[in-house]
C-alpha positions as CSV (number, residue, x, y, z in Angstrom):
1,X,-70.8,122.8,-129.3
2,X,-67.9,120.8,-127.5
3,X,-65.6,122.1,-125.8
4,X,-62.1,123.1,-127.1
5,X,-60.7,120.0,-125.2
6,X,-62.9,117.5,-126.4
7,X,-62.2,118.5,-129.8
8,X,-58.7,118.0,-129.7
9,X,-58.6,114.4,-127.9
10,X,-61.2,113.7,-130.7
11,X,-58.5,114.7,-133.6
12,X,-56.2,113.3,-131.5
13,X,-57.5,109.9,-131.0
14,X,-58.4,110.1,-134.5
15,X,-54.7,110.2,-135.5
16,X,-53.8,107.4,-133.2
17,X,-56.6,105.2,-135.1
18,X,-55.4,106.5,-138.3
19,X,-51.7,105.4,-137.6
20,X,-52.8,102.1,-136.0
21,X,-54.9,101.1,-139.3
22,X,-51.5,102.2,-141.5
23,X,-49.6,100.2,-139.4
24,X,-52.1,97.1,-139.6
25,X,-52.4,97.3,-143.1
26,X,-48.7,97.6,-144.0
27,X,-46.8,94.6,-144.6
28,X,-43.2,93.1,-146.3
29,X,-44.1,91.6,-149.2
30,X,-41.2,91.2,-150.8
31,X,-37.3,91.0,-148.4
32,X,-34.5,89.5,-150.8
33,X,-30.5,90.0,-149.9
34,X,-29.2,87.8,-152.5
35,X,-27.8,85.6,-150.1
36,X,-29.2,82.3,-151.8
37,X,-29.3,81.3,-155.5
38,X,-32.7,82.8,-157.2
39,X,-36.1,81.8,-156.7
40,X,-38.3,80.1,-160.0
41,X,-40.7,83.0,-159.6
42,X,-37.6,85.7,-160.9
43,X,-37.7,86.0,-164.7
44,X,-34.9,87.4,-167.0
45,X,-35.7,89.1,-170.2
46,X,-33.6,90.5,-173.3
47,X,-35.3,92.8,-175.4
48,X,-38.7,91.6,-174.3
49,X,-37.9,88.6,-175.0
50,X,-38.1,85.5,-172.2
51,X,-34.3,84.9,-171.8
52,X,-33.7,80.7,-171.6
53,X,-30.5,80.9,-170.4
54,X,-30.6,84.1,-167.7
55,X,-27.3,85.9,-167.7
56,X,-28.2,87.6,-164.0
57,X,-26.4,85.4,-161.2
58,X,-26.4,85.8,-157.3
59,X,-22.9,85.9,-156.2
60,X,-21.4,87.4,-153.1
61,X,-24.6,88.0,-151.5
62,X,-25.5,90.5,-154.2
63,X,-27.4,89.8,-157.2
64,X,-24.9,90.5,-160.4
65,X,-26.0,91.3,-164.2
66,X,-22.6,91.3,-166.1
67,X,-23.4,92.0,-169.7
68,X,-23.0,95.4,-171.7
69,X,-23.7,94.2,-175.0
70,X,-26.3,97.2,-175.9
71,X,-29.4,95.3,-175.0
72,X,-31.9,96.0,-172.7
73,X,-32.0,93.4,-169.8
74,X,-34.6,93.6,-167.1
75,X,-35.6,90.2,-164.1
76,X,-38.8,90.7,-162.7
77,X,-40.7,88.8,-159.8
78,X,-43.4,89.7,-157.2
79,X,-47.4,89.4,-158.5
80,X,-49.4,91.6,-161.1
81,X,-51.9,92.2,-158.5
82,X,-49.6,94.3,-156.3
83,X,-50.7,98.0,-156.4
84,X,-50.0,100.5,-153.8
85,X,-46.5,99.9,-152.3
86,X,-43.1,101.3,-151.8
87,X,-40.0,99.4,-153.6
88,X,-36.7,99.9,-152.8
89,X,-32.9,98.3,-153.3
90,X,-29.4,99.6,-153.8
91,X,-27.8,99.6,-156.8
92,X,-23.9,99.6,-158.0
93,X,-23.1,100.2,-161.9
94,X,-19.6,99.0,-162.7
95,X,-18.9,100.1,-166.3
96,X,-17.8,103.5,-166.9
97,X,-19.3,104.1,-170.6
98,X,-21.0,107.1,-171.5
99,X,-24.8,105.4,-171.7
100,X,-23.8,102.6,-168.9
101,X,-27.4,102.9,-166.9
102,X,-29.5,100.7,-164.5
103,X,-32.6,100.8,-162.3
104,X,-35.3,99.8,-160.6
105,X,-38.4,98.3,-162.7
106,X,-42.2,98.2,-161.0
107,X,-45.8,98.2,-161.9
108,X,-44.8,96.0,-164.6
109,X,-48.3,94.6,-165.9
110,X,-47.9,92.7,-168.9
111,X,-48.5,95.3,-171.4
112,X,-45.4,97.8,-169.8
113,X,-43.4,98.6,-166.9
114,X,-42.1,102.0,-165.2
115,X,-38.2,102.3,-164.5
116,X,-36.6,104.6,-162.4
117,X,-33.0,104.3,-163.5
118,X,-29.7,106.5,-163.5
119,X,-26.3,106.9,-165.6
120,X,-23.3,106.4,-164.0
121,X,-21.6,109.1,-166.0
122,X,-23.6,112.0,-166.5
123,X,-25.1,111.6,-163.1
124,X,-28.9,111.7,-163.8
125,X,-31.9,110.0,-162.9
126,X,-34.7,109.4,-164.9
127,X,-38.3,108.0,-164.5
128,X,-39.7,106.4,-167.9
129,X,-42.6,104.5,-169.0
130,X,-41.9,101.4,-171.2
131,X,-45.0,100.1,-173.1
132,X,-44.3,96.6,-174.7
133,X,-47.1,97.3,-177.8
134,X,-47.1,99.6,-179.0
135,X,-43.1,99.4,-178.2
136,X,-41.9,102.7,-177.2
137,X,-40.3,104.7,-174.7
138,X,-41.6,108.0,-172.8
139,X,-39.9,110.0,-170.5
140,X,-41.5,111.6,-167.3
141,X,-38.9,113.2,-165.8
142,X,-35.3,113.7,-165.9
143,X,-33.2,115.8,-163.7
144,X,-29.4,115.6,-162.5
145,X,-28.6,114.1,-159.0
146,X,-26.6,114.7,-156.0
147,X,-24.9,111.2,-155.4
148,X,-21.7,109.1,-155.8
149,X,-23.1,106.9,-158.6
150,X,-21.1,108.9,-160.4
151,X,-17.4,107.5,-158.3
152,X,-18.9,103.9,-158.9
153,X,-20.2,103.7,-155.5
154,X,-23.8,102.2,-154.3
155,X,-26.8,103.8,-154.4
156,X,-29.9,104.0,-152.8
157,X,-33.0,104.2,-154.4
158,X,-36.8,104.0,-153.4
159,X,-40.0,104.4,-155.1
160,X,-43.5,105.1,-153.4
161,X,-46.6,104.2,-155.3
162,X,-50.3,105.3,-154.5
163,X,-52.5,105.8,-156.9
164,X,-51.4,107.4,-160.2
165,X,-48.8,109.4,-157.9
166,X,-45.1,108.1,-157.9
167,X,-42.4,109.8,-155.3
168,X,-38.8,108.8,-155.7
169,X,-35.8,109.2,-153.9
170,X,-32.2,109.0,-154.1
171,X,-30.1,108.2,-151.1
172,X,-33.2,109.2,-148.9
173,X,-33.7,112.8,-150.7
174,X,-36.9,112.9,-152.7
175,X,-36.0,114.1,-156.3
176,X,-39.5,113.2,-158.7
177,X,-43.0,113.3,-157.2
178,X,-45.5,113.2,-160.4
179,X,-49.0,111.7,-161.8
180,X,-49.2,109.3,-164.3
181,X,-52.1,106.7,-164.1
182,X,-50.5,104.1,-167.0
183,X,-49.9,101.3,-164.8
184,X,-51.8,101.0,-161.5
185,X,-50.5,98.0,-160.5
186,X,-47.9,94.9,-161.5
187,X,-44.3,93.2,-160.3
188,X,-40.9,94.9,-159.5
189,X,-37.4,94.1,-161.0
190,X,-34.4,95.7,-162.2
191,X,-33.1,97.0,-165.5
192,X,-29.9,97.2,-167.0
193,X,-28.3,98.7,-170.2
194,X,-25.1,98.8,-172.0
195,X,-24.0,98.4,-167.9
196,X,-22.3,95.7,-165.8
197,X,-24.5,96.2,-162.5
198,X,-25.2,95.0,-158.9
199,X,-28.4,94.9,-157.0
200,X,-28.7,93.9,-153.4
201,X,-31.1,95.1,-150.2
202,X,-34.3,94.2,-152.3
203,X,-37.9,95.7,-150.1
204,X,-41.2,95.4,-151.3
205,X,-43.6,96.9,-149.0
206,X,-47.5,97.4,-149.5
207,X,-49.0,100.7,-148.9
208,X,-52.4,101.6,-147.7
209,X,-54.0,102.7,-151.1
210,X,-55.6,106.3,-150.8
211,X,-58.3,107.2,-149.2
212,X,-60.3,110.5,-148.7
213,X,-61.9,111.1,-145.2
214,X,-64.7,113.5,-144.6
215,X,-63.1,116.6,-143.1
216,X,-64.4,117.7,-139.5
217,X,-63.6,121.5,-139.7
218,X,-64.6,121.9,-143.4
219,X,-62.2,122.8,-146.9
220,X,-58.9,124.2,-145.7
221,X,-58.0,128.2,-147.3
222,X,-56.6,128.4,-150.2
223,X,-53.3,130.1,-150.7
224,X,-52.0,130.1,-154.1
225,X,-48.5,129.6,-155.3
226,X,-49.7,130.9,-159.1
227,X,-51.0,134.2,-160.6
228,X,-54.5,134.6,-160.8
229,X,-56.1,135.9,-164.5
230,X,-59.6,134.7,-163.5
231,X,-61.9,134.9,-160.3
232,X,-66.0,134.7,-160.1
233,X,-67.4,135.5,-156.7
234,X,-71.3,135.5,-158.6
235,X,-72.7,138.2,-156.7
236,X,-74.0,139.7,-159.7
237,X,-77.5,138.2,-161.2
238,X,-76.2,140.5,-164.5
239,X,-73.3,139.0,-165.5
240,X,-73.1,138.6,-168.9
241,X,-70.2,136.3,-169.3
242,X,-72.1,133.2,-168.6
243,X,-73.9,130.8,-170.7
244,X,-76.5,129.5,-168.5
245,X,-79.3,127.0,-169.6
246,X,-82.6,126.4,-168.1
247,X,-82.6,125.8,-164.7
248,X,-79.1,127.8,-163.5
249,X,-79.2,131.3,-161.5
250,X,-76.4,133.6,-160.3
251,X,-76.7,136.4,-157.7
252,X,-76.4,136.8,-153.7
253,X,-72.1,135.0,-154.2
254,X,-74.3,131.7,-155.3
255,X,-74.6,130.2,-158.5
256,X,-77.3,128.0,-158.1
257,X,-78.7,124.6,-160.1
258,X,-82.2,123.7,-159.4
259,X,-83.2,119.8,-159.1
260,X,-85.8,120.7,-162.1
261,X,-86.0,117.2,-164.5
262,X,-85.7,120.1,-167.3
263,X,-82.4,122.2,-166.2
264,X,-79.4,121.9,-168.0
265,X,-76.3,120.0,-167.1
266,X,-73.6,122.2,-167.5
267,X,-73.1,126.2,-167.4
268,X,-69.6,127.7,-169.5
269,X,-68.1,130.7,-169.4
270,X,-67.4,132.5,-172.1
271,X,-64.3,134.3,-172.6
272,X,-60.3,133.9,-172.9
273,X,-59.6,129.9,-173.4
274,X,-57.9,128.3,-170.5
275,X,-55.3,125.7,-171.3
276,X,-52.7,124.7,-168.1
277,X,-53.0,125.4,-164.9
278,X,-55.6,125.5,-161.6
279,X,-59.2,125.4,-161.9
280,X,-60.8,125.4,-158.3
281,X,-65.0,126.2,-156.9
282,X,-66.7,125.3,-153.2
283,X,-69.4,123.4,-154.3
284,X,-72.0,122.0,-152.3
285,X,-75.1,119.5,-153.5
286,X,-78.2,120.2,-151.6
287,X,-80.2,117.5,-148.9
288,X,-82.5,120.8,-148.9
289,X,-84.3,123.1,-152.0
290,X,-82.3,126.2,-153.4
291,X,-85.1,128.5,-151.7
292,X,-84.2,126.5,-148.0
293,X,-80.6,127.2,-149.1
294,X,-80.7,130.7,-149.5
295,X,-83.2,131.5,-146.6
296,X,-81.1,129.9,-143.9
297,X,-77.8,131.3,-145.6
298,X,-79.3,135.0,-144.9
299,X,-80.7,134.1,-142.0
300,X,-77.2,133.0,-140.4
301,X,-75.7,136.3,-142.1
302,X,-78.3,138.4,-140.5
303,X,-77.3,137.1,-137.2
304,X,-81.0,135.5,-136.4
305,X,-79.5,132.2,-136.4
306,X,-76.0,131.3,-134.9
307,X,-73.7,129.1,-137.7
308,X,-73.3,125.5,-137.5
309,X,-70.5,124.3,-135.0
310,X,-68.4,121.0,-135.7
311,X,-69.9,118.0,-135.8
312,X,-71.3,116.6,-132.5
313,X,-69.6,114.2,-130.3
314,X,-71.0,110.0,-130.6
315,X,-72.7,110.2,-127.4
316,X,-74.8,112.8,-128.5
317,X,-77.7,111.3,-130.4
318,X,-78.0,112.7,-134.2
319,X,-81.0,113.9,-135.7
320,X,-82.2,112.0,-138.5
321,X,-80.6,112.1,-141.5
322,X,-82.5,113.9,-145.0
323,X,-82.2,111.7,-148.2
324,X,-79.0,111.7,-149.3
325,X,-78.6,114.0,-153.3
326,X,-78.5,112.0,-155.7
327,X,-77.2,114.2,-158.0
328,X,-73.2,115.4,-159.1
329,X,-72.0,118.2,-159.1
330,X,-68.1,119.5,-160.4
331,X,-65.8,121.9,-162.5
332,X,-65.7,121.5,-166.5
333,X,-62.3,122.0,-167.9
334,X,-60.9,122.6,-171.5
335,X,-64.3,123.1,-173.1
336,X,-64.7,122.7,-177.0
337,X,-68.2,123.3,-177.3
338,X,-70.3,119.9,-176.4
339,X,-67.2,118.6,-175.3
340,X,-65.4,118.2,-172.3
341,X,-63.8,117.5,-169.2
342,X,-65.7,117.2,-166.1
343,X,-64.6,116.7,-162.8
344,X,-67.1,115.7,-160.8
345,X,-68.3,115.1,-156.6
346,X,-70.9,112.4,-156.4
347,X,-72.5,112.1,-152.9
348,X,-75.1,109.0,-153.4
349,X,-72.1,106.7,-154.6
350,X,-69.8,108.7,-153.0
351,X,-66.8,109.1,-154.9
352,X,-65.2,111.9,-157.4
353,X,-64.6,111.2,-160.8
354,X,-62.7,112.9,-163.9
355,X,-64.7,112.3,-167.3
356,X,-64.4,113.2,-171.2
357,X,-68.3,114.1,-171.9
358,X,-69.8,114.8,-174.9
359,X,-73.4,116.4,-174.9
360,X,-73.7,115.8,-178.8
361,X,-74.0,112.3,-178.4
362,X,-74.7,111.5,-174.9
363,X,-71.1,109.6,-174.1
364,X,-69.2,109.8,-171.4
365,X,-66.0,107.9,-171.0
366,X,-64.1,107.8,-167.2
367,X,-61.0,108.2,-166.9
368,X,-60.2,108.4,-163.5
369,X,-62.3,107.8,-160.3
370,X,-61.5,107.7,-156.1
371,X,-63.8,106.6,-153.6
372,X,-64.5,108.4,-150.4
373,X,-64.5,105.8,-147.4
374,X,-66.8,107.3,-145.6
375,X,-70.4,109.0,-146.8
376,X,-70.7,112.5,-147.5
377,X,-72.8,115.4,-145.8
378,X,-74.5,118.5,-147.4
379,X,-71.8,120.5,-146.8
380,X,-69.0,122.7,-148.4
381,X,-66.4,121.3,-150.8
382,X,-63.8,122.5,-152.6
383,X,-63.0,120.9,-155.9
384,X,-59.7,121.7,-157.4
385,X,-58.3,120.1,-161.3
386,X,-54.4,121.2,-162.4
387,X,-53.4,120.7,-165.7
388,X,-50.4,120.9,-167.7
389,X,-50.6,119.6,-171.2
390,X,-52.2,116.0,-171.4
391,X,-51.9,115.7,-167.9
392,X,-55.0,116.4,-165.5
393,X,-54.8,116.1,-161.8
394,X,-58.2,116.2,-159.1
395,X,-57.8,117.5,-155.9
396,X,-60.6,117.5,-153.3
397,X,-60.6,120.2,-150.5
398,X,-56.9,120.5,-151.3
399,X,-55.9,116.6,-151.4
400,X,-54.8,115.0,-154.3
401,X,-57.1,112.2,-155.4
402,X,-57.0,111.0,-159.1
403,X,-55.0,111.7,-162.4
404,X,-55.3,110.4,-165.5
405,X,-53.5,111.9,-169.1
406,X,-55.6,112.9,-171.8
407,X,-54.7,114.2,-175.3
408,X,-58.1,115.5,-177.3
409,X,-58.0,118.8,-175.5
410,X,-55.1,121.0,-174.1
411,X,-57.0,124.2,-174.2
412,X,-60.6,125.1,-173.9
413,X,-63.4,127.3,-171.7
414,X,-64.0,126.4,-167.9
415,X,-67.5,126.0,-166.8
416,X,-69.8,124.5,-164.1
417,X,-71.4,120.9,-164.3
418,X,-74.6,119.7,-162.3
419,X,-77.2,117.2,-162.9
420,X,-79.5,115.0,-160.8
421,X,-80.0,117.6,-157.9
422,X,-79.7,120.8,-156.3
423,X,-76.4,122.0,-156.0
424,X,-74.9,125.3,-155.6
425,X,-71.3,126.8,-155.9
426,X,-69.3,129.9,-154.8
427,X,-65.6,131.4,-155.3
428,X,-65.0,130.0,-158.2
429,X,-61.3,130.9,-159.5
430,X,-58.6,130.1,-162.2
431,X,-55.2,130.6,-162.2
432,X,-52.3,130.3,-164.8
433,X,-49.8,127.9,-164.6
434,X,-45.9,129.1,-162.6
C-alpha cells in the first residue's frame, strides 16, 4: 500500500490535471455587446413565425426590442449543435404592466426552446419549456426573486447547462437547479412579452460535458436528508418478501445473480408500492464466480486475508487483468408487473443507462444513457434513482449522471435487475420523498 503522502500528491495532481483539461476545453463561443449593428446569423421571430421586417434594433450599445403589443417575440443566433455551455447577459424591462416579462432563450433546437425569464412587476422568475408542435407551454419552476427588476433596473442572469441539468442564477445567487432532458442541445436568444426590453453583455461559453471518473477510494457514505420506510441488508436466506426466479440467492448481507444462461433477469419485492422518492443498492458485477465471491469475502472477514488497499501507484506493474463482465446489473423502479424501469451499470460498454423494459414482449426503449470515460473494475458501486412524478433522476456512487421524464408509471414495486453475468448486491434501501 502507498504511503499516506503519495496518495495525496496523487489526488492532488489529479485535481491539477482535472482543472487543466476544464480549462483547455472551455472556450467563448459567443461575446456580443451590441456595440455594432446585428450580425445575418441573428433571427427575429413573432409568434413562431420568421419576422421579415425584425422590430429588435441595436442602439446605444445595447440591443433594444420596443414592442408590447401581446405577442411573443424572441431573436436567436449561435448553432444547433451547441450542448453543454453556460449563457449569460443582462437584461432591463422598461414597461411597467402587470405581465411585462422578458428573458433569456437557449437549447433552442428546432422543435422548442427553454426560457428563463422574469416579470418586472410581480418580481418572479420562471424557467419554461416551449415546444413549437405540439405548441404549448410547461412550466418547471417558478419562484419569487431578490432583485431590483422590480425598480426597472438591470439584471443579471446566467444559465449553466450539462446534461439534462440546468442551474440558474440571478444577480450571481443560484435560484433553480433541476433535470429536464427535452432539449440537449440548440442556439441562445432572448424573449420578450407584452414588454419594452434591453439586452446587452451577451456570453456564450462551452462547458466540458459530464463525465464520470472511476473513484479511487470507493462509493462515498450515504447520509440521507429523507425518511427511510424501507431498508434490505439480505442477511436472511428466508425472507419471504422476495420474488426471486431461477438463478437469484439471498443470505450472508449478499443477494446474489449467478451468470447461469437460464437465471432470470430481474428479482421484485413485493410489498407496499413505491411511487416518489430515493431508491439506492451497492452493486457489484463479478470478473470472478459467486462461490470465489463469497470465499474471499469470509476470508477477509475472518481476518485470514488483509482487505484490498487503494489502487497501486503507475510504476508498480499491474497484474493481469480477468475478462471484463459482460453483463449489467441495476435497480428496477415503479414496477407494474412485466413492466418497468431499470436503471442499469454496464461494465463491457461501460456506461449506465435508465430504460422502460417490458419482459412480456421483450422491448426495451432507453431513455437516458452517460458514459463512463474510463473502464470500470470489479468493484463496489452504488447506484442511486430519485423520482418525483414523471421525473427520474440516476445517480452513480452519489453523482448525478442522467434524467429523463417519463409518464406510464408514477408508482410501482422496486426490485433488482441482472442479466449477462454474475453480479451481486448489498444494502439495498428506499426512502420517501421530503
Amino acid at each position: 500500500m502507498p504511503p499516506l503522502s503519495s496518495a495525496i500528491m496523487t489526488l492532488s495532481e489529479d485535481t491539477q490535471m482535472a482543472q487543466n483539461d476544464r480549462a483547455a476545453f472551455e472556450k467563448i463561443l459567443l461575446s456580443e455587446d451590441f456595440d455594432a449593428p446585428l450580425p445575418s446569423s441573428w433571427v427575429s421571430y413573432v409568434g413562431g413565425e420568421n419576422e421579415e421586417s425584425p422590430s429588435w434594433t441595436v442602439e446605444g450599445g445595447v440591443l433594444r426590442q420596443p414592442v408590447e403589443d401581446g405577442l411573443i417575440r424572441a431573436i436567436l443566433t449561435g448553432d444547433d449543435a451547441w450542448s453543454d455551455y453556460s449563457v449569460e447577459a443582462r437584461i432591463h424591462i422598461d414597461s411597467k404592466g402587470p405581465d411585462g416579462r422578458a428573458g433569456l432563450v437557449f437549447r433552442d433546437d428546432g422543435r422548442g426552446f427553454y426560457v428563463l425569464r422574469f416579470t418586472r412587476s410581480s418580481g418572479r422568475a420562471q424557467l419554461m419549456y416551449h415546444s413549437r408542435s405540439p405548441f404549448g407551454w410547461h412550466e418547471l419552476a417558478t419562484l419569487p426573486i431578490t432583485s431590483t427588476c422590480d425598480n426597472g433596473q438591470w439584471v443579471s442572469v446566467k444559465i449553466e447547462v450539462r446534461g439534462p441539468f440546468i442551474r440558474c442564477f440571478f444577480d450571481d445567487s443560484q435560484y433553480i437547479d433541476l433535470t429536464d432532458s427535452r432539449s440537449n442541445r440548440g442556439r441562445v436568444g432572448f424573449y420578450a412579452c407584452e414588454a419594452k426590453a434591453k439586452f446587452d453583455r451577451l456570453r456564450v461559453i462551452r462547458r466540458p460535458p459530464l463525465s464520470l471518473a472511476s473513484s479511487r477510494t470507493g462509493p462515498p457514505l450515504y447520509a440521507p436528508s429523507v425518511s427511510f420506510w424501507f431498508r434490505e441488508t439480505f442477511v436472511s436466506s428466508s425472507v419471504s418478501s422476495w420474488m426471486l426466479p431461477h438463478g437469484w440467492s439471498l443470505g450472508g448481507s449478499f443477494c446474489i445473480r449467478a451468470s447461469e444462461p437460464e437465471a432470470g433477469s430481474s428479482a421484485h419485492l413485493q410489498g407496499a408500492p413505491f411511487s416518489d422518492g430515493l431508491v439506492q443498492v451497492r452493486l457489484r458485477l463479478l470478473d470472478e464466480t459467486p462461490q470465489e465471491f463469497l470465499e474471499s469475502t469470509r476470508a477477509i472477514l475472518s481476518g485470514a486475508i488483509p482487505p484490498p488497499g487503494p489502487p497501486s501507484s503507475e510504476s508498480e506493474k499491474a497484474p493481469a487483468a480477468p475478462p471484463v463482465n459482460r453483463g449489467r446489473a441495476g435497480l428496477i423502479l415503479r414496477s407494474q408487473g412485466p413492466r418497468y424501469y431499470a436503471f442499469v451499470l454496464e461494465r463491457s460498454k461501460p456506461r449506465v443507462q435508465l430504460s422502460y423494459r417490458d419482459d412480456q414482449t421483450g422491448q426495451e426503449q432507453v431513455l437516458a444513457v452517460a458514459d463512463f470515460n474510463v473502464p470500470l473494475d470489479d468493484r463496489w458501486y452504488t447506484l442511486t434513482i430519485q423520482c418525483k412524478g414523471e421525473s427520474i433522476v440516476g445517480l452513480i456512487d452519489n453523482i448525478p449522471c442522467l434524467a429523463a421524464q417519463d409518464r406510464r408509471h408514477t408508482v410501482g414495486s422496486i426490485g433488482l435487475f441482472a442479466e449477462g453475468g454474475s453480479a451481486v448486491f448489498a444494502d439495498l434501501l428506499a426512502a420517501s420523498g421530503k
